[in-house]
Steps between C-alpha positions, in 0.01 A plus 500: 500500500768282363478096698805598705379826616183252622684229618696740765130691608451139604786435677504818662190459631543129625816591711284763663333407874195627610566737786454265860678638806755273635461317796626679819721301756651573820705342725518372843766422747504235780692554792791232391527724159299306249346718211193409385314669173135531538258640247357863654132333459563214713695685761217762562287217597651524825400812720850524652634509155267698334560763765857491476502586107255739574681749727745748469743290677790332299298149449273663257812532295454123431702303725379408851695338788365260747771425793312310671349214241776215426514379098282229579221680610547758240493291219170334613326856542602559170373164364201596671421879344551317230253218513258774619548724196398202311167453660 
């Protein structure tokens, strides 16, 4: 094997990852339209949630609306799940 033929094995097999799955995310809506993206294993935390993506029902597509909770309270359940995972 001629130095080039070795130099590109090496390369070759630098550039290639080990197979990890990617992180999953889905989103939630407030009721005043803010999106927030949420990693699937801090979402499931919550039994509401994990319900939701769990069912047949349109939510477990990945996206799950909540009329009734305001941005601000949103964003602090999220900060929350979050925090929690962590733990």
């Amino acid at each position: 094997m001629s130095n080039d033929e070795v130099n590109a094995q090496k390369v070759a097999s630098q550039s290639e990852e080990p197979d990890r799955p990617k992180p999953q995310y889905i989103t939630i809506k407030s009721g005043d339209g803010h999106e927030f993206r949420l990693l699937k294993d801090c979402a499931v935390l919550s039994g509401a949630m994990r319900a939701m993506l769990a069912s047949e029902f349109v939510e477990s597509e990945g996206v799950i609306e909540f009329k009734e909770i305001s941005k601000p309270v949103m964003e602090k359940v999220v900060q929350y799940l979050y925090y929690a995972r962590s733990c």
